[in-house]
C-alpha positions in Angstrom: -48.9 129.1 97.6 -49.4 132.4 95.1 -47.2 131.0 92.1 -45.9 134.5 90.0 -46.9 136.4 87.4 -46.1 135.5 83.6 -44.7 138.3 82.6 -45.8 139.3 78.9 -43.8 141.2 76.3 -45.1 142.8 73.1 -43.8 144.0 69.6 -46.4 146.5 67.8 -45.5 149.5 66.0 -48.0 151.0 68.4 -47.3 150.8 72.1 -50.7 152.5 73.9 -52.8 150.0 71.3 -50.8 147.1 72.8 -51.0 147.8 76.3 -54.7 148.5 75.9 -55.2 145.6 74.0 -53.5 143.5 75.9 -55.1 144.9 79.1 -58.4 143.9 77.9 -57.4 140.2 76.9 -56.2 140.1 80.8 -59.7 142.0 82.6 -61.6 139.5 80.0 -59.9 136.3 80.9 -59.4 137.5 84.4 -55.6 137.3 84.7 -55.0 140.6 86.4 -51.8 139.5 88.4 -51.6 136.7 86.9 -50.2 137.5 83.9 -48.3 141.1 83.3 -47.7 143.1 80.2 -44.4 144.1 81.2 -43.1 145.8 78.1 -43.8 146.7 74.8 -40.7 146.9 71.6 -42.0 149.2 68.9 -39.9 147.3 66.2 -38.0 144.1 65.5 -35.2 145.7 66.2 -35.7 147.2 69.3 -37.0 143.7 70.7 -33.7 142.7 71.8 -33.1 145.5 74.1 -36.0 145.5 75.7 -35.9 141.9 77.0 -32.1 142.6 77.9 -33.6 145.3 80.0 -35.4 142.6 81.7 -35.1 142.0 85.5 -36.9 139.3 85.6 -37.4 136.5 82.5 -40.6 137.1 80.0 -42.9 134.2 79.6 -44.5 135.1 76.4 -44.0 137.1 73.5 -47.0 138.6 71.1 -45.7 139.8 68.1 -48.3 142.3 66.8 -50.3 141.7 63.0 -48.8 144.9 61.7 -45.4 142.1 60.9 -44.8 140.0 57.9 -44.7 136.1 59.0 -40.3 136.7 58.2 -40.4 139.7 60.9 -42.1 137.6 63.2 -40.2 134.8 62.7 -37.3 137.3 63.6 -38.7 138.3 67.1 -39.2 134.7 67.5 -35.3 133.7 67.3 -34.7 137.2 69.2 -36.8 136.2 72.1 -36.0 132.4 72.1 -31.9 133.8 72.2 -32.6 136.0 75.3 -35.2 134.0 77.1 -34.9 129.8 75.6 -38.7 129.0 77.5 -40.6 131.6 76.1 -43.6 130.9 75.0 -44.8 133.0 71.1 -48.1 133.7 70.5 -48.0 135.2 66.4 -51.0 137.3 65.6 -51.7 136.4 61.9 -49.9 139.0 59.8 -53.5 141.8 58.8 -55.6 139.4 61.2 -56.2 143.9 62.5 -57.2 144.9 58.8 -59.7 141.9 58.0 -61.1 141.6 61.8 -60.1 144.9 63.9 -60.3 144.7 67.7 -62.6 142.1 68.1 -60.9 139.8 66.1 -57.6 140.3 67.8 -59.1 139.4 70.9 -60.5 136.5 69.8 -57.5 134.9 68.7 -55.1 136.2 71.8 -57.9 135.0 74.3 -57.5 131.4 72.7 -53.6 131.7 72.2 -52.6 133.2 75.6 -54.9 130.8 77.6 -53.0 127.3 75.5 -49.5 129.4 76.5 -50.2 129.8 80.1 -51.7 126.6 80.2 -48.5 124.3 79.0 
């Protein structure tokens, strides 16, 4: 039996790096269906009409580097008040500055395989 997609959600100030980022984490762990970047809110705020928007329930949440730990911690309790099982993956707040791309992926590779995974 095909079990459904996890369907991911983002916040980062910058929606095309998110989607291609994200795109990349899913070709390089080979989750393409399994796992879905099905939206992307460009700021805190925004985060809670997006997954109200929401057809179906998002599984994880990755709340871009660009946020302060607080912010994220504010996505967090957004996401966890609209969808109580989703799972966070937190990139560390300038993780982008000190590591760029490469070290971006490196940390969602390891995160979004331990959320799929439990």
């Amino acid at each position: 039996m095909i079990s459904p997609p996890v369907y991911l959600v983002s916040v980062n100030k910058t929606p095309a790096r998110a989607a291609s980022l994200v795109d990349q984490l899913l070709t390089n762990l080979k989750l393409n269906g399994d796992v879905v970047h099905v939206a992307n809110a460009p700021t805190v705020e925004d985060l809670q009409i997006v997954l109200d928007a929401l057809v179906t329930p998002a599984g994880i949440l990755i709340c871009s580097s660009q946020w302060s730990p607080e912010e994220q911690q504010k996505a967090n309790t957004i996401a966890k008040g609209v969808f109580p099982e989703i799972k966070m993956v937190n990139i560390p707040p300038g993780l982008d500055q000190r590591e760029g791309s490469v070290g971006i992926l490196a940390f969602l590779k390891d995160a979004i395989s331990r959320a799929i995974a439990n």
